[in-house]
C-alpha positions in Angstrom: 0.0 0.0 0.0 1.3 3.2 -1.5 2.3 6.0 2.0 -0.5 7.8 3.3 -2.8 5.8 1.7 -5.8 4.3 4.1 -7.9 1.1 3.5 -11.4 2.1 3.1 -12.8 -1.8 4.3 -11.6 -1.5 8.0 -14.2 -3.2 9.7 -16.1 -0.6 11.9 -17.1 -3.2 14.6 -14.3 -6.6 14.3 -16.9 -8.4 16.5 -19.1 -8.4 13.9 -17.2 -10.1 11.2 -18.0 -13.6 11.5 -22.2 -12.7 11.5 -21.4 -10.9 8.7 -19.9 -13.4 6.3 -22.4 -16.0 7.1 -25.2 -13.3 6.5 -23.2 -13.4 3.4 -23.2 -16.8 2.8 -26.6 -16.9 3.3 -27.8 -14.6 0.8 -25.5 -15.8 -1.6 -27.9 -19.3 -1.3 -30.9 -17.9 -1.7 -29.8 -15.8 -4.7 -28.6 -18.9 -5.9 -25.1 -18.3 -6.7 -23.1 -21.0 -8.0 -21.9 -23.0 -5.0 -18.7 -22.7 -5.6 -18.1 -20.0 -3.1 -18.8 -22.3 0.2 -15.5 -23.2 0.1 -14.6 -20.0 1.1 -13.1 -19.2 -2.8 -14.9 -16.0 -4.1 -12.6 -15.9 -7.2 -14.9 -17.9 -9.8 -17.7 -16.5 -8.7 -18.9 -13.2 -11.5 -19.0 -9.6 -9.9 -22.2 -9.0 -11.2 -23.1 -12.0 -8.6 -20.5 -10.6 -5.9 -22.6 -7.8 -6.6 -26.0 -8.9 -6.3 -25.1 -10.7 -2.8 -23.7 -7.5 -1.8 -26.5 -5.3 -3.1 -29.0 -7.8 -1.0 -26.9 -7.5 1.8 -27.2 -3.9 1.9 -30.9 -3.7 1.6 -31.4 -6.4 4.3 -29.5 -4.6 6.4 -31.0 -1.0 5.7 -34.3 -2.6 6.6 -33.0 -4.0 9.9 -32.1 -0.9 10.7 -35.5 1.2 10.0 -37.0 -1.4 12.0 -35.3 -1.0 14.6 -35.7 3.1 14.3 -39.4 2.2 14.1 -39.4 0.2 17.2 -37.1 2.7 19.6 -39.9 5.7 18.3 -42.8 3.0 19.3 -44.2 3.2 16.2 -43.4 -0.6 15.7 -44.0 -3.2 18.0 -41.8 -6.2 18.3 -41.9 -9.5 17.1 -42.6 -12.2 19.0 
């Protein structure tokens, strides 16, 4: 890495990395990726399909959060 460069995929919370990559995981099967990637190989998989697990991710996890937002205002009542 070139001198005063940063990385821009530090993890903000390192707790949460193993979660994350089998939330990846999982959306990656239910896309229905090639299973290639569950040995832990991302390199044959396409980037449109890196994408798209990525892109789902994102989504899922922007409606988990407005959820949540939802609840903490009481305008949402939990699950049970």
């Amino acid at each position: 890495m070139a001198l005063g460069s940063s990385r821009s995929n530090q993890q903000v919370i390192p707790q949460a990395y193993q979660a994350l990559n089998q939330f990846k995981y999982e959306v990656a099967a239910e896309l229905g990726i090639n299973p290639e990637y569950k040995t832990g190989y991302w390199g044959n998989i396409t980037s449109r399909e890196c994408g798209a697990v990525g892109g789902h991710m994102v989504r899922r996890m922007i409606a988990a959060a407005e959820q949540e937002l939802l609840r903490q205002q009481g305008m949402l009542k939990p699950q049970l």
